[in-house]
C-alpha positions in Angstrom: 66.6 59.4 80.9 69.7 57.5 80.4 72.0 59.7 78.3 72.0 63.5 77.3 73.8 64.9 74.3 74.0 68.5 73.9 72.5 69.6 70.1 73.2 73.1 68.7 76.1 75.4 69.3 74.4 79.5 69.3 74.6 80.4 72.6 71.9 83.3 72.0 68.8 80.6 71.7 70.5 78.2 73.8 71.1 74.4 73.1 68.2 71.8 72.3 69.2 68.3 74.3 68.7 64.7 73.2 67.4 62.1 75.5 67.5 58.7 75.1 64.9 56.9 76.9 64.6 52.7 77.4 61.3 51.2 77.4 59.7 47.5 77.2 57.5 47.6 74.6 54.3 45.2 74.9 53.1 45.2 71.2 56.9 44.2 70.2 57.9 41.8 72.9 60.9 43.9 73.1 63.2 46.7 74.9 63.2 49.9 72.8 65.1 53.1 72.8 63.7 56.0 71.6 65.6 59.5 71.2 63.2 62.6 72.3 65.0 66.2 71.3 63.8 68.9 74.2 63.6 73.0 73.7 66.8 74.8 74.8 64.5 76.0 78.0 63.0 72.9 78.7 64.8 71.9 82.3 64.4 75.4 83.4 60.6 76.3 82.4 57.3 74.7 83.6 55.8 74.7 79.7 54.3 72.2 78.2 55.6 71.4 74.7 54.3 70.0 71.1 55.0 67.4 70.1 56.4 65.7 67.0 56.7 61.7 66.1 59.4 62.0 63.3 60.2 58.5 61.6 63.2 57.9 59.7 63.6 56.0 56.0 63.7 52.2 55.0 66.7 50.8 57.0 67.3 53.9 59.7 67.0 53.9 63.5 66.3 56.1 66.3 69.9 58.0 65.1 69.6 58.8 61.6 67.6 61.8 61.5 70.5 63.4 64.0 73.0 61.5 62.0 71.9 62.9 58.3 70.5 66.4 59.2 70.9 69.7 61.4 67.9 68.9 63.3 68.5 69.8 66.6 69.6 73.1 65.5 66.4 73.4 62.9 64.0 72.7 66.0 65.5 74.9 68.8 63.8 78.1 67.8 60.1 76.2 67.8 59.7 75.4 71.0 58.6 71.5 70.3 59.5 68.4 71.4 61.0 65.5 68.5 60.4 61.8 69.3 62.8 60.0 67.2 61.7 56.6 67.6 63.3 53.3 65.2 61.4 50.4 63.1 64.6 49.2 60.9 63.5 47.7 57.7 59.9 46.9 59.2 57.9 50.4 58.8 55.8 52.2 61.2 52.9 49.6 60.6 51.3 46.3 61.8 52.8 44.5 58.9 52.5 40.8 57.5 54.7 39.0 59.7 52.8 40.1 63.0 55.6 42.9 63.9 53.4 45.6 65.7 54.6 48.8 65.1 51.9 50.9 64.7 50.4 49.8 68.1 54.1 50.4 69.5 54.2 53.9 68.0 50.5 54.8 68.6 49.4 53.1 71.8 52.6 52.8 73.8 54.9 55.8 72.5 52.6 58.2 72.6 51.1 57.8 76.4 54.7 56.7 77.1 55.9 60.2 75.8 52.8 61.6 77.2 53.3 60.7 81.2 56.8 61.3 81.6 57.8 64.8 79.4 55.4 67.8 79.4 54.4 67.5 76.2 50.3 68.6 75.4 48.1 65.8 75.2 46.1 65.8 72.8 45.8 65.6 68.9 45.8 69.6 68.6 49.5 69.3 70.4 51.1 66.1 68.2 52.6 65.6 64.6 53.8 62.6 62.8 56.4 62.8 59.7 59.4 61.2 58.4 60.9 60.8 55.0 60.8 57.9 52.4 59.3 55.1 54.2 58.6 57.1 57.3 57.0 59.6 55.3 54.3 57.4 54.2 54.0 55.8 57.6 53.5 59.0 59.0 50.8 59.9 56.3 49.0 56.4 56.5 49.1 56.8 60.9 47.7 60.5 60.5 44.7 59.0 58.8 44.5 56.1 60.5 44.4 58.0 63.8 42.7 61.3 63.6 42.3 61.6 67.1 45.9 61.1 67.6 47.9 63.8 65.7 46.2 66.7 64.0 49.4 67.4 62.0 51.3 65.1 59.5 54.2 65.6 56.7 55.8 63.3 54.0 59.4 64.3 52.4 59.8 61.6 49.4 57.2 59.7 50.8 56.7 55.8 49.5 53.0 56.1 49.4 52.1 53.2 47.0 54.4 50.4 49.1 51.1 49.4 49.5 50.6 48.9 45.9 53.3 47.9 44.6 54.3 45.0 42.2 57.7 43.3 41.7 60.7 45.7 41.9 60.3 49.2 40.4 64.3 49.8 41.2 65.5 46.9 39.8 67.6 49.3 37.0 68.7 51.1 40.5 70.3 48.2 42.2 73.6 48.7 41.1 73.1 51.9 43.6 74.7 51.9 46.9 72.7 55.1 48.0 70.0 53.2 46.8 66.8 53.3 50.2 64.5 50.8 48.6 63.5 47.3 49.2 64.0 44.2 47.4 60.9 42.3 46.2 61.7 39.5 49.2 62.2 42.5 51.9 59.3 44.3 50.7 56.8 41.0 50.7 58.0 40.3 54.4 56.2 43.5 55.5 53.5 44.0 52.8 52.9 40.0 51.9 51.7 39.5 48.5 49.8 41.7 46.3 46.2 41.8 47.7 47.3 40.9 51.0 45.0 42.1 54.2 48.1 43.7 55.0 48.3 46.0 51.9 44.5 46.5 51.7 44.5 48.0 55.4 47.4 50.7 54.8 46.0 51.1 51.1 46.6 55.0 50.9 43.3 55.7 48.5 41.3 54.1 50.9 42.6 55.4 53.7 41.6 58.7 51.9 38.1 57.7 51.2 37.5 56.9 54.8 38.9 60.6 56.1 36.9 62.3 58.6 36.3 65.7 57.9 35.2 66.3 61.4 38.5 66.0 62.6 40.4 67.5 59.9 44.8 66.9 59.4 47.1 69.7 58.6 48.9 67.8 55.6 52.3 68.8 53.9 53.8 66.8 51.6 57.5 67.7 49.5 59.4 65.8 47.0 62.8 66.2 44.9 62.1 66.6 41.0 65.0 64.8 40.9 63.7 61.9 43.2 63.3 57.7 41.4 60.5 58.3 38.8 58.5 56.1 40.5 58.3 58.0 44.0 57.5 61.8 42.4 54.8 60.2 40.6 53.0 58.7 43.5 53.5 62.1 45.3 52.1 63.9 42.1 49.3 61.4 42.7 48.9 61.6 46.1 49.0 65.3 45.7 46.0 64.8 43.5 43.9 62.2 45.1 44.1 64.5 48.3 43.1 68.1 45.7 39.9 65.5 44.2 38.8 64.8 48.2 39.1 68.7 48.9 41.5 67.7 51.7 43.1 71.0 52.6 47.3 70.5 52.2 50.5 72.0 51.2 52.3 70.1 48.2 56.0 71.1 47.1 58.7 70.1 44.8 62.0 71.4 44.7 65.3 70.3 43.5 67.0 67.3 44.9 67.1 63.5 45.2 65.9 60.6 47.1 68.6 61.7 49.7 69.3 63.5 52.6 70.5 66.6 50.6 67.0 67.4 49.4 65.5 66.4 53.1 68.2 68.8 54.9 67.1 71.6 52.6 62.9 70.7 52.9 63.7 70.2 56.6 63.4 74.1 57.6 59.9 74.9 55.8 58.5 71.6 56.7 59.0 71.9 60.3 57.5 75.6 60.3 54.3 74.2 58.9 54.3 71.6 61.4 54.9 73.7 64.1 52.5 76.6 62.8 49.5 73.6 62.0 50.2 72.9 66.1 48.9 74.4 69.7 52.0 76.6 71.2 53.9 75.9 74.3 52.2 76.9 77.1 52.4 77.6 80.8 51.9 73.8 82.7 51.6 73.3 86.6 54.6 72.6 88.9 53.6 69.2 90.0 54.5 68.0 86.0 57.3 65.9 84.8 
């Protein structure tokens, strides 16, 4: 751990800390950083802790969910640990150009997480979920990886990035708030329409492959106010997952494509997250 940060100010539940760990990263050819939020009681108990892979929106890093939102104070009554790891513009996913994120988040983070915090390992004790881009990332690495995380949530998720054709914002650019690609960026991850690239993250099919056997906890919650185009596909999404019979919670509540509507989703979503995972529980003495 190279820096701490206190989170929080009620001195009655105590203060959740932010880490910020450095670590080479095989699947990237690159040094990462990566900030992990720990329970108020962390340093002082021998529990072993939830955790939570949340990913932040087209653009973001490992800073703007702590940047944007009250998370540290939203998370220190649920006894769970927050990886806050960063992508940029690139997603969470193995994408056109041969940037691999998805192996980074899935086959380095996690074990990474896993061997030095006392986290629970194993897909009953992990969640993935993020907003915007990260909340379709999250969705898309939940079904991709079922043995992984158990749990998964998408505020404003862009579930169709997969699908998508020329610029649905283009009436939007004028926008400085505005989170969404241009064609250009958007091709340098995806590639062209039909690419292998788009075909493997292809939410529908992801859905037709879903395992029943090892069933995901999914939430997913949108602004009514959100870009046309994005509470459509989570209308859609909403349905494609009610046709499957995949058990999941579906909301929409006033807001944007912004951080006001994910500050005030933030609360309930967590709680389903943390509800849909194992508790902290007692670990041995010999444990990070």
């Amino acid at each position: 751990m190279i820096s701490t940060t206190p989170g929080g100010s009620r001195p009655d539940a105590g203060e959740t800390t932010v880490v910020t760990e450095t670590w080479f990263s095989a699947a990237l050819n690159r040094t990462k950083r990566v900030n992990i939020l720990l329970p108020p009681d962390y340093a002082t108990g021998r529990h072993r802790y939830p955790v939570l892979y949340l990913l932040h929106g087209y653009g973001g890093n490992r800073d703007t969910w702590l940047r944007n939102t009250a998370l540290p104070q939203c998370v220190r009554w649920l006894d769970l640990i927050v990886v806050l790891p960063e992508s940029g513009r690139r997603w969470f996913i193995n994408d056109h150009e041969g940037h691999r994120y998805e192996d980074y988040l899935v086959h380095e983070l996690v074990p990474l997480v896993d061997r030095n915090f006392r986290s629970t390992p194993d897909r009953a004790g992990r969640a993935v979920a993020g907003f915007s881009m990260g909340g379709a990332a999250a969705v898309f690495q939940a079904l991709r990886h079922q043995t992984t995380f158990s749990a998964a949530a998408g505020l404003g998720g862009a579930f169709e990035a997969p699908l998508r054709m020329g610029d649905p914002y283009a009436a939007h650019r004028g926008d400085p708030g505005l989170l969404m690609p241009t064609v250009e960026s958007h091709e340098r991850v995806w590639g062209e329409p039909g690419s292998p690239t788009r075909q493997t993250y292809s939410p529908y099919r992801l859905l037709d492959r879903y395992d029943r056997s090892t069933p995901i906890a999914f939430y997913l919650g949108v602004g009514t106010e959100d870009y046309g185009r994005v509470l459509r596909m989570n209308r859609t999404m909403h349905g494609a997952l009610r046709e499957r019979g995949i058990v999941h919670e579906y909301h929409e509540c006033p807001g944007g494509h912004d951080w006001d509507f994910v500050t005030r989703a933030l609360p309930a979503t967590l709680e389903f997250l943390s509800r849909h995972l194992t508790p902290a529980r007692p670990g041995g003495t010999d444990e990070p």
